[in-house]
N, C-alpha and C positions, 0 to 999 in steps of 0.2 A: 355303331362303330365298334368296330372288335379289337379289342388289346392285347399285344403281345405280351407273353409270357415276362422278359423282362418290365416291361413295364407294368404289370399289373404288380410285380416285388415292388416295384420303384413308388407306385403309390401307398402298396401295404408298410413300407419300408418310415414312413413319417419325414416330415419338413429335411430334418436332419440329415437321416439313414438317404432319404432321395437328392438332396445335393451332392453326397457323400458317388451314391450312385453314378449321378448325372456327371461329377467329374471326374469319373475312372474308364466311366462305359463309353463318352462320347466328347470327345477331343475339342470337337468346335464349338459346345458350349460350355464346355469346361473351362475356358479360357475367357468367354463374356461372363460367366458367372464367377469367377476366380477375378475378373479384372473388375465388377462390380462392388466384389467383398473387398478388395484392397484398395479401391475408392474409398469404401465407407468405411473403411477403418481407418486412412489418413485424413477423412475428413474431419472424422469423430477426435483425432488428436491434433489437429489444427484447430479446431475450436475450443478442444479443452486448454490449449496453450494461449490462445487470445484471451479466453476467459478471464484468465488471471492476469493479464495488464489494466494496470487500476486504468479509469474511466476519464481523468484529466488526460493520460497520455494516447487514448485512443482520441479523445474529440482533440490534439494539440497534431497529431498524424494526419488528422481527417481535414483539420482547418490550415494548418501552415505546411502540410507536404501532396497536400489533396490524396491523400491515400487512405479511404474509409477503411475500417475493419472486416468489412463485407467483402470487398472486393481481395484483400490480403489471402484473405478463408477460402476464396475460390480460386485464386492460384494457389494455393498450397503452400504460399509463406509462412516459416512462424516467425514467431519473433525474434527468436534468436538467430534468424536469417540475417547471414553481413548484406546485403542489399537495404534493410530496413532497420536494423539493430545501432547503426549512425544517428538514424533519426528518432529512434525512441530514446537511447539515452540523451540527447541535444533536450528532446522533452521533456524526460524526466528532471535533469537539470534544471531545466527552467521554469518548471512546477517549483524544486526546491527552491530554488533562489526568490518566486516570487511570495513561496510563505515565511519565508526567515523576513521579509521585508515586509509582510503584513505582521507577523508577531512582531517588530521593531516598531513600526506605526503605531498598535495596537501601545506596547509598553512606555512608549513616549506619548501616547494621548491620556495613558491612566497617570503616569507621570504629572502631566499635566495637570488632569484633573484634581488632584491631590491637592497639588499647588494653589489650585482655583478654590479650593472648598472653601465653607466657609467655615472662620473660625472656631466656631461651634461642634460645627460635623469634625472637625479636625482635632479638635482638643476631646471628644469621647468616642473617635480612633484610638490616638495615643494610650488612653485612660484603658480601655479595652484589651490593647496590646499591651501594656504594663502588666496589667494584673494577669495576664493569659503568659507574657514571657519576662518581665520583667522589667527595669527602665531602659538600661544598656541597649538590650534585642530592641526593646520597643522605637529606640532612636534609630537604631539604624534601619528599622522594618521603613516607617515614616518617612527614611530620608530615601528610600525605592533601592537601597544599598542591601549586599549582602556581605558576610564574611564565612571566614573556615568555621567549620564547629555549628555550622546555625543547622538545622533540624527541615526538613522537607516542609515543613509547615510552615517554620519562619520564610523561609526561599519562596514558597506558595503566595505568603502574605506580601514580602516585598516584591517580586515579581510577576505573579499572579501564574497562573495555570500555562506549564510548558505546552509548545506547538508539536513537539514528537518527543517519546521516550525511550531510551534504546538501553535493553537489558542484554546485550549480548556479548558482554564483556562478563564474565563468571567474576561474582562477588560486587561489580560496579553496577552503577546504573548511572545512565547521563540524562540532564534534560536540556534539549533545545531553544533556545531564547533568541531568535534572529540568529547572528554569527556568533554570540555567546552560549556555552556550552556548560552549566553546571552536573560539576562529576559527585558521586557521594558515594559513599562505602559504609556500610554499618547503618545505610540514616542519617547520617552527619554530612554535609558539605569539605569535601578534601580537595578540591580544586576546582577552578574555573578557564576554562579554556577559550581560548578567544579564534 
């Protein structure tokens, strides 16, 4: 088989330089290999935008709206598509609402617990948080209460470890407790939001 002169450039020319070729020299594949490239470039930013929808609200899409993530990827939805962007935040939502309602279980079982202990386990709690914050702190750690002034560690001990953090308020930081909301500035608790 004998090569034509452009085409024998078109191979010396490398992967690149011979695309580059093939879409200036010949019109009709220019256009399948120019419609291939911007397939696989909308593909490649379709995927990288599903990517980043956390994992509960792809399987809550897949399981209550029957629309896998796969299938989205092959039509060329992203998320931020109004056709599907209804039903990711309805998911998202209801992700949130159902862990504010597990850290609420979770804070009213330690609660509980507390209460249940036995005398012993309870009295070198107290004894523990006394000498670690004092008597004052210590009662109110005990009683699963917090107030203004009390220290991320006290709030730690009466509440135990927040469900989200959110530093996105410059100088604040809040933690999430079910529908209660401890705000702090400096490290100190300066208010509670409900």
């Amino acid at each position: 088989m004998r090569l034509s002169a452009s085409m024998r450039y078109a191979l010396r020319a490398g992967a690149l330089g011979c695309a580059c070729y093939v879409l200036l020299a010949e019109p009709a594949w220019s256009q399948s290999i120019g419609d291939i490239f911007v397939n696989a470039l909308k593909s490649a930013v379709v995927t990288g935008a599903w990517a980043k929808v956390d994992q509960p609200t792809k399987d809550c899409l897949a399981n209550q709206y029957n629309t896998p993530q796969d299938s989205l990827i092959q039509q060329g939805i992203l998320p931020t598509d109004p056709r599907i962007a209804p039903q990711i935040q309805a998911c998202q939502q209801g992700a949130q609402a159902q862990q504010q309602q597990q850290t609420e279980q979770q804070r009213e079982q330690a609660a509980l617990a507390a209460q249940q202990a036995s005398p012993q386990l309870q009295a070198a709690r107290k004894k523990e948080l006394t000498a670690k914050y004092g008597r004052k702190m210590a009662d109110v750690i005990v009683a699963g209460q917090i107030k203004l002034g009390m220290t991320k560690d006290e709030v730690t001990e009466a509440w135990g470890s927040p469900s989200a953090v959110d530093n996105n308020t410059p100088g604040k930081e809040k933690w999430s407790y079910g529908s209660d909301i401890a705000v702090f500035t400096g490290g100190k608790l300066t208010g509670v939001e409900h």
